[in-house]
Each structure stands twice: as C-alpha cells, then as structure tokens.
FINULO-336046 format. One record per residue (C-alpha): residue number from 1; residue in three letters; x, y, z. Coordinates in pm, 1 decimal. Last residue first. Layout:
BEGIN
   resi   resn          X          Y          Z
    NUM    ALA          X          Y          Z
...
This chain:
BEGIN
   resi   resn          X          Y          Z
    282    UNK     8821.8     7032.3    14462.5
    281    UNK     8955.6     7186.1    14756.9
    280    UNK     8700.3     7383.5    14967.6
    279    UNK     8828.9     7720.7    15107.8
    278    UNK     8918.5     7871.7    15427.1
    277    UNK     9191.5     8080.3    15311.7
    276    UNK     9475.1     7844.3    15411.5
    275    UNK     9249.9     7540.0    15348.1
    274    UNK     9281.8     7603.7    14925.8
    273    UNK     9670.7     7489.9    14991.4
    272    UNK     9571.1     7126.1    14993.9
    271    UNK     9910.8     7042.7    15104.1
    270    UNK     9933.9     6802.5    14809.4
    269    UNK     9799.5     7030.5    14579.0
    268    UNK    10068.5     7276.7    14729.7
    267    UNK    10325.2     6994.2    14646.4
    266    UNK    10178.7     6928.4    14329.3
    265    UNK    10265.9     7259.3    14247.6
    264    UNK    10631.7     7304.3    14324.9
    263    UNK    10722.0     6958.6    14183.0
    262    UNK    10589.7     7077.3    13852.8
    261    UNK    10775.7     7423.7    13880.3
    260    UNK    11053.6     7202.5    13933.6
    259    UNK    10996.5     6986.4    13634.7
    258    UNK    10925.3     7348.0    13438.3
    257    UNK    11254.3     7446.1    13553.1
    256    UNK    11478.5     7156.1    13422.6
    255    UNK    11333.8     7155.1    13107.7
    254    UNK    11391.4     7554.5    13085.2
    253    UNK    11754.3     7464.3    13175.6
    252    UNK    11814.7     7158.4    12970.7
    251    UNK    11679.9     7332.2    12611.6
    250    UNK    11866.7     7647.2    12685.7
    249    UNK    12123.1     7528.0    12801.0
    248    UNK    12200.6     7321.0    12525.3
    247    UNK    12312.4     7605.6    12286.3
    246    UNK    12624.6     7608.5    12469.6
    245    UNK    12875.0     7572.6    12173.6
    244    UNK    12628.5     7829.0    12022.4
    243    UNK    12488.9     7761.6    11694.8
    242    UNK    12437.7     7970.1    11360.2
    241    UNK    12255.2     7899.0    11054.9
    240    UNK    12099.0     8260.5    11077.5
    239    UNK    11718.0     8159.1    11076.3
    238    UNK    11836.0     7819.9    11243.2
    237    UNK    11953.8     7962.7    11521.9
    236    UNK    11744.8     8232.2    11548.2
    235    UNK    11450.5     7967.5    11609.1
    234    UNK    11633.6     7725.2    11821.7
    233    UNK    11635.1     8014.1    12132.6
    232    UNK    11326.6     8109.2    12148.2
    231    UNK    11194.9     7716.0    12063.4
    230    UNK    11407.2     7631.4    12372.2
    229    UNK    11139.8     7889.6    12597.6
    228    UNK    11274.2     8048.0    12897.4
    227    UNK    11505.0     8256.0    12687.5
    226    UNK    11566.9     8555.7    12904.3
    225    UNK    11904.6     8612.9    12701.7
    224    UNK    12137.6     8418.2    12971.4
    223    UNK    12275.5     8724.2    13169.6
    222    UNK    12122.2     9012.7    13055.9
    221    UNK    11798.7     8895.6    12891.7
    220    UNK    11727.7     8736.0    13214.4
    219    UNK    11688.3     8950.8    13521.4
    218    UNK    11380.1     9205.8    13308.8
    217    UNK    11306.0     8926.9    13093.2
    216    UNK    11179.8     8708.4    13369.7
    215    UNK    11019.8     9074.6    13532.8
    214    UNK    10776.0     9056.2    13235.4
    213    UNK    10705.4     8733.2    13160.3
    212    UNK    10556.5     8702.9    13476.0
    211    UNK    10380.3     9066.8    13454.9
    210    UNK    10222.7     8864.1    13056.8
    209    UNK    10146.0     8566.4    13281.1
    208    UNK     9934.2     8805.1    13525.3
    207    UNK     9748.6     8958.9    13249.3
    206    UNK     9704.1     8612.6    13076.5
    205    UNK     9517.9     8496.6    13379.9
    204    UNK     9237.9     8750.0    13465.1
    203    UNK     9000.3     8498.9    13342.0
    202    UNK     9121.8     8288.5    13619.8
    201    UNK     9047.0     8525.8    13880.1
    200    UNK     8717.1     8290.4    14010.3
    199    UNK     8911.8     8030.0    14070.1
    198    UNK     9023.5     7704.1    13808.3
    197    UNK     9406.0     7610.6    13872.7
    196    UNK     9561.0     7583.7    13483.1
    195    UNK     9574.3     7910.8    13444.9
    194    UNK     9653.4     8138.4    13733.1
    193    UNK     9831.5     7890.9    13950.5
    192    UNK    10017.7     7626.0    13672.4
    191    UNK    10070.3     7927.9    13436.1
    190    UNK    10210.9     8124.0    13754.0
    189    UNK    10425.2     7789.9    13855.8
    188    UNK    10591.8     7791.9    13500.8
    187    UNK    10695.0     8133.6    13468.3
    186    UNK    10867.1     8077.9    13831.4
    185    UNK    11036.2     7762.2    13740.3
    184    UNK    11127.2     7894.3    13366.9
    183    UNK    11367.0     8193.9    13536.0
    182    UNK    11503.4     7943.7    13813.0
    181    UNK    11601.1     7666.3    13522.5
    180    UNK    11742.7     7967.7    13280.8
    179    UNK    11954.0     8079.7    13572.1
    178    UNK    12071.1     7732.7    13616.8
    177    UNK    12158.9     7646.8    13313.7
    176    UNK    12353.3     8021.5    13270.0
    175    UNK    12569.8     7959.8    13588.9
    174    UNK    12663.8     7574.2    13430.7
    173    UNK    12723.4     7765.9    13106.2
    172    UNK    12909.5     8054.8    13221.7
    171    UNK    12818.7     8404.9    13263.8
    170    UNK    13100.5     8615.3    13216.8
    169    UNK    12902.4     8927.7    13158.2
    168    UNK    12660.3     8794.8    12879.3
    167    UNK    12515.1     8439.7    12789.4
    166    UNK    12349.3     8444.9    12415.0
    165    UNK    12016.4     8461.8    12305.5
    164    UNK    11955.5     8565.6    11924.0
    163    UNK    11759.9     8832.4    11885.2
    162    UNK    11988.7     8998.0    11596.4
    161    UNK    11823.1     8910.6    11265.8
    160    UNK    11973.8     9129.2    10981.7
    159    UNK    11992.1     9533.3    10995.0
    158    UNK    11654.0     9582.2    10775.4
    157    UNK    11296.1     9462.4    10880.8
    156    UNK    11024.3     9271.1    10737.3
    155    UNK    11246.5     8956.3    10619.7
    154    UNK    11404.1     8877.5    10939.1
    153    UNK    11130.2     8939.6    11166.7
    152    UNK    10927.1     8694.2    10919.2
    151    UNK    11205.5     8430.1    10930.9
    150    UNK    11159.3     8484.8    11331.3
    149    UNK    10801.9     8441.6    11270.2
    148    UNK    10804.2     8136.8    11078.8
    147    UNK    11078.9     7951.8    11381.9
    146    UNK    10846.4     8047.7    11655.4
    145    UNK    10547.7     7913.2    11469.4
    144    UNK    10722.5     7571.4    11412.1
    143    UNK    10800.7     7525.0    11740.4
    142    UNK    10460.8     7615.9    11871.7
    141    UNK    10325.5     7369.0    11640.6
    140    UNK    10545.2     7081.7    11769.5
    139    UNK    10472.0     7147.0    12098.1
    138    UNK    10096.8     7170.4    12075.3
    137    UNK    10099.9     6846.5    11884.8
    136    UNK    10304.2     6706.6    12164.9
    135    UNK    10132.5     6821.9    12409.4
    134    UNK     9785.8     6725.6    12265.4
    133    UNK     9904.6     6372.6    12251.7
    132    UNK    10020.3     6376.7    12630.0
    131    UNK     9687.4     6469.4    12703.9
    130    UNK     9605.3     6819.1    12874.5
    129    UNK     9618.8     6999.8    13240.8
    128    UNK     9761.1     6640.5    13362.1
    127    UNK    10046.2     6829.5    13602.0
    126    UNK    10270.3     6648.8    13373.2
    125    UNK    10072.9     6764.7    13050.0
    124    UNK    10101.7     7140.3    13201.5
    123    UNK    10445.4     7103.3    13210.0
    122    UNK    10502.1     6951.3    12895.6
    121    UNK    10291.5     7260.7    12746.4
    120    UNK    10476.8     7510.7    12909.3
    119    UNK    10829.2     7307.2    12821.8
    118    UNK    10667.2     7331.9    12420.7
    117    UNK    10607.1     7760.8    12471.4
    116    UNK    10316.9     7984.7    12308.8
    115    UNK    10062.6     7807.6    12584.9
    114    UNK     9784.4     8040.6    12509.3
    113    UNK     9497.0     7811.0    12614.1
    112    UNK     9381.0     7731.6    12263.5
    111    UNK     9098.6     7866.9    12202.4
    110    UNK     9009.0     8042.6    12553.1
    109    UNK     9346.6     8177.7    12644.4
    108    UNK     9404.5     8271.5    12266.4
    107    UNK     9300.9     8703.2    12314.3
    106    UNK     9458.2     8697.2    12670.4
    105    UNK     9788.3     8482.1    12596.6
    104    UNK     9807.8     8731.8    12253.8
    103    UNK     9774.0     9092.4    12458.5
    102    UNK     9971.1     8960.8    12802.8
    101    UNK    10235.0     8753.6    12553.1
    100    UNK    10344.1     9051.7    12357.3
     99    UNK    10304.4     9262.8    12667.3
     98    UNK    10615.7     9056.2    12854.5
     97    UNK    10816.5     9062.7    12533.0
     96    UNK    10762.7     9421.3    12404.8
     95    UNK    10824.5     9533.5    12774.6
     94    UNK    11134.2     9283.8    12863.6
     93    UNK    11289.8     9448.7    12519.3
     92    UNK    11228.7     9781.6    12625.6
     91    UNK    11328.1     9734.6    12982.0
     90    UNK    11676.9     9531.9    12837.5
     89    UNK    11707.8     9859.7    12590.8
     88    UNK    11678.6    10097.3    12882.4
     87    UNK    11992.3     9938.9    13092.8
     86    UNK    12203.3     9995.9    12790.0
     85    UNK    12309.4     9723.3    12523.7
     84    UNK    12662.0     9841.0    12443.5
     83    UNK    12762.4     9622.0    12157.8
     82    UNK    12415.2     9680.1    11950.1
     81    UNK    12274.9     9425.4    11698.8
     80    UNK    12004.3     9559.1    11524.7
     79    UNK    12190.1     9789.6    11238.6
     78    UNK    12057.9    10040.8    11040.3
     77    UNK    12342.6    10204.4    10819.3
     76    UNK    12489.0    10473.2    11038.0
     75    UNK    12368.2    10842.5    11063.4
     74    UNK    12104.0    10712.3    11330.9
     73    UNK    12380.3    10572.7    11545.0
     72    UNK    12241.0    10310.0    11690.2
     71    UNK    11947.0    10244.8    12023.9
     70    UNK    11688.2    10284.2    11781.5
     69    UNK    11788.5     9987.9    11606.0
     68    UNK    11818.8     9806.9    11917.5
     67    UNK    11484.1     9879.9    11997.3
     66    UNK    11318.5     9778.6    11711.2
     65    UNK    11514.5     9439.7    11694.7
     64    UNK    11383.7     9380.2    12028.3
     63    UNK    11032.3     9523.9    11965.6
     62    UNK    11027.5     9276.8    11633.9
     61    UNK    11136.8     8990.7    11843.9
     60    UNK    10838.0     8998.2    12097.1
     59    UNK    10603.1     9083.9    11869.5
     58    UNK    10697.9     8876.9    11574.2
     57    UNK    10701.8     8586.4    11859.6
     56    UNK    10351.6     8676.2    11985.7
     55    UNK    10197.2     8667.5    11685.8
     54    UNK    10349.3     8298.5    11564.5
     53    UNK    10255.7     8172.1    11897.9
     52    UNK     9884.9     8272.6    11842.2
     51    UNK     9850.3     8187.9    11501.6
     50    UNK    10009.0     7841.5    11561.9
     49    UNK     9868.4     7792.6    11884.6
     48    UNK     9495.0     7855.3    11812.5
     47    UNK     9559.7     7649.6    11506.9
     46    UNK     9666.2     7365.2    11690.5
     45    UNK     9436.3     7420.4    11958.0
     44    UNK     9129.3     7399.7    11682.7
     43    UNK     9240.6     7093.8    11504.3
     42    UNK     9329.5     6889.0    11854.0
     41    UNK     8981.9     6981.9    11927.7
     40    UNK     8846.3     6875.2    11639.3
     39    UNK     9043.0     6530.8    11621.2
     38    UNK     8810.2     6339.8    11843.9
     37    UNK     8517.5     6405.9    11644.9
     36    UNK     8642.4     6263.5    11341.7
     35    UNK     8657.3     6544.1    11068.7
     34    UNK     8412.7     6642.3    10836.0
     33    UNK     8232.0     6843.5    11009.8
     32    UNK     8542.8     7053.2    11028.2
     31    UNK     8592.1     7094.1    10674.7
     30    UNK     8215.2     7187.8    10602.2
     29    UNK     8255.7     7424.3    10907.5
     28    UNK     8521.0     7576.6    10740.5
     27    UNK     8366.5     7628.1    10402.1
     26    UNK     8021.9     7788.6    10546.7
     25    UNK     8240.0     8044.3    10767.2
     24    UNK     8421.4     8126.3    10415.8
     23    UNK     8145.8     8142.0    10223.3
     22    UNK     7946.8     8435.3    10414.0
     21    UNK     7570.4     8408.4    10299.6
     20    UNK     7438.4     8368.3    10618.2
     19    UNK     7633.6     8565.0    10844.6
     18    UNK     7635.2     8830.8    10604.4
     17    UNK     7300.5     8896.1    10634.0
     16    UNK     7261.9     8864.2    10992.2
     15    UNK     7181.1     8571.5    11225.7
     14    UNK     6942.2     8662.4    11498.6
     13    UNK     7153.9     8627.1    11841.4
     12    UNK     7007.0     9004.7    11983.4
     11    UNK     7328.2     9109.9    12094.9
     10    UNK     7519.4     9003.8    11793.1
      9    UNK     7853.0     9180.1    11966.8
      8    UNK     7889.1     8886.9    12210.9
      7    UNK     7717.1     8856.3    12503.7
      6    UNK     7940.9     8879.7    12824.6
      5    UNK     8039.1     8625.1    12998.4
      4    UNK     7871.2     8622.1    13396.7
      3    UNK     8153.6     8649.5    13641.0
      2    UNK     8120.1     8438.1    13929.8
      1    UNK     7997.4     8541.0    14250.9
C-alpha cells in the first residue's frame, strides 16, 4: 500500500497565533494572488530551484574547498588548490557533493522537483516530465544559482576559488567528452527511474540520486572533474575570469549523456518494462 503523508507539525489544523498575525505569510500570498494563474507554478519552481540549487552548490563546493584546505600544510598560508590531490580528498569531495544533493534534492523534491542541473531539466522536458517553458526557466535559474553560490564560496572562505573542473592524468578532450557523456547518462536515467517514473519508492528518490551522484564523483573528479552539470563548470569560470581551451566538453558531453539517458528510457517505456515484475503499465 501506499504511504499515507504524514500530518504536518499543526497536528490539530487550528491556525495559531502567529499564523494569523504573521505579515510575511500575509504579504506573499497577497503577491501570489496576484499573479495569473498560469504563472504560479512557474513562480514557485523557480524559487524552489533557485534556493535549492544555490544550497546545494555552496555545499558541494564549500566541502571541496574544505577539503583541500585541510589536505595543506597547516603552517602555510591557507590554500585550496592542492597539486597532489590524494585518493581521500576525491572521497571527500564525492561525499560533500553526492550528500549535498541527497539532503537539498530530498527537502525541494516536492516544490520544485530538485532538478539543481539545466541538461536534468532538458532531459526531463524531452521525456515530457515538464513544459519546454518551465525548462527553460528552470534552466536559466539553476544557472544563475550555481554561479551566486560559487561567488559566495569565494567570498566566505580564504585560499581563492579552486573547484574549478579540469581534465587530469592525460586525459584528453575527445576521452574527457566522452567520460562526461557516460557519467551524465547514468545520473540522468536514475532521475528519469526514481523521479520522474511514479511507484510506490518514489518518495525515496532524492536518496538514491544523492548514491548516483555519489559514485559519478567518485570516477569523475579525477579524470574530467565529475562535472555532469555545464553550469558546474561555467560558474568557476566566470568567478575567476578563467577558461579552458576545452571548456566545451563540458557543455557537449553532459548534453550528449542526458540524450542517451533519454534514448535509454523511452526504450524501457517502449518495452513496457513494468511486465517484467508482473505489473500494469500506465
């Protein structure tokens, strides 16, 4: 059976004091009201993305920077860039990332769906998950969330802004391209499964992206970074007004990826994959 939701923490429903008199919830629903109806949803998911993106960047840079820092000589000026990355920096930095997005996909997944990435939300438009209007609202606040919180990393923390992606051990561009196209296909197909497909588990989505995220960063960061998301890369880019000659991989590879993760799913769809454990399609 399906889960019943919870009630929230107003058990009994009866409005309280400050629920009444509390000018701020009174001043945005005026605001709201007053939109057209179509554009309050588009209102709310743009919000829900902005916040929500801009969280889970600071997160996920901020524990990179952190451990890199800690990774120096502590009798050295702090510094965040680090020429001998060590095995347990990449787990710290695949940790930060892959939780960042577990704790903020899980507490956005019903505002805004938790997208935090513009090829996630073309993908999920080409699978027909949302409009192509809210995709590229969604993709244009997610953008400029990314690019606020890696100006915020910047500013909070000493030892300048190193999170940067950049290919590593010889990698070269056509090798990186393709790695970033693999990593985004399989962080792609678990949104498209666990969140976008409707089943009982679904609530239990954002844990399963955040594991996704997880073992990307793990193979990634490495060789290519771990990008996975062009805004990832753009943002410390234009925070330190510096480009890679190769900075296009990372907007054609995690293109590239999502359209096979799209492929991938509509090819189950197609095969009506429900039938292999006895269940109805929809």
């Amino acid at each position: 059976t399906m889960m019943e939701r919870a009630p929230t923490m107003n058990i009994h429903r009866a409005e309280t004091v400050l629920s009444k008199v509390d000018p701020l919830k009174h001043a945005f629903r005026g605001i709201f009201e007053a939109l057209p109806e179509g554009a309050r949803g588009h209102i709310v998911a743009m919000i829900g993305e902005l916040i929500g993106t801009m969280f889970f960047i600071f997160f996920a840079f901020a524990g990179g920077e952190t451990g890199a820092a800690a990774s120096n000589d502590p009798k050295k000026p702090v510094s965040t860039g680090t020429k001998n990355a060590t095995p347990a920096l990449f787990l710290y930095i695949a940790f930060s990332t892959g939780f960042s997005l577990l704790v903020f996909a899980w507490t956005f997944f019903r505002i805004s769906g938790g997208l935090f990435n513009p090829v996630i939300s073309l993908g999920m438009a080409l699978i027909g998950a949302i409009t192509w209007a809210r995709c590229a609202l969604l993709s244009a606040v997610q953008i400029a969330a990314t690019i606020a919180a890696a100006y915020m990393v910047k500013g909070l923390f000493s030892g300048e802004l190193h999170v940067e992606t950049v290919l590593g051990a010889g990698t070269s561009p056509a090798q990186g391209v393709i790695i970033e196209m693999l990593l985004t296909a399989q962080l792609a197909f678990a949104v498209f499964m666990m969140a976008a497909e409707k089943h009982q588990g679904t609530f239990l989505a954002p844990l399963g992206l955040g594991f996704s995220l997880f073992i990307t960063e793990l193979v990634g960061v490495f060789w290519t970074g771990g990008s996975v998301n062009p805004a990832r890369s753009l943002a410390p880019c234009i925070v330190n007004r510096s480009f890679t000659s190769y900075h296009w991989i990372y907007w054609v590879g995690p293109i590239a990826g999502t359209c096979l993760a799209v492929i991938l799913y509509k090819l189950v769809k197609a095969l009506e994959y429900e039938t292999a454990h006895g269940e109805e399609p929809e």
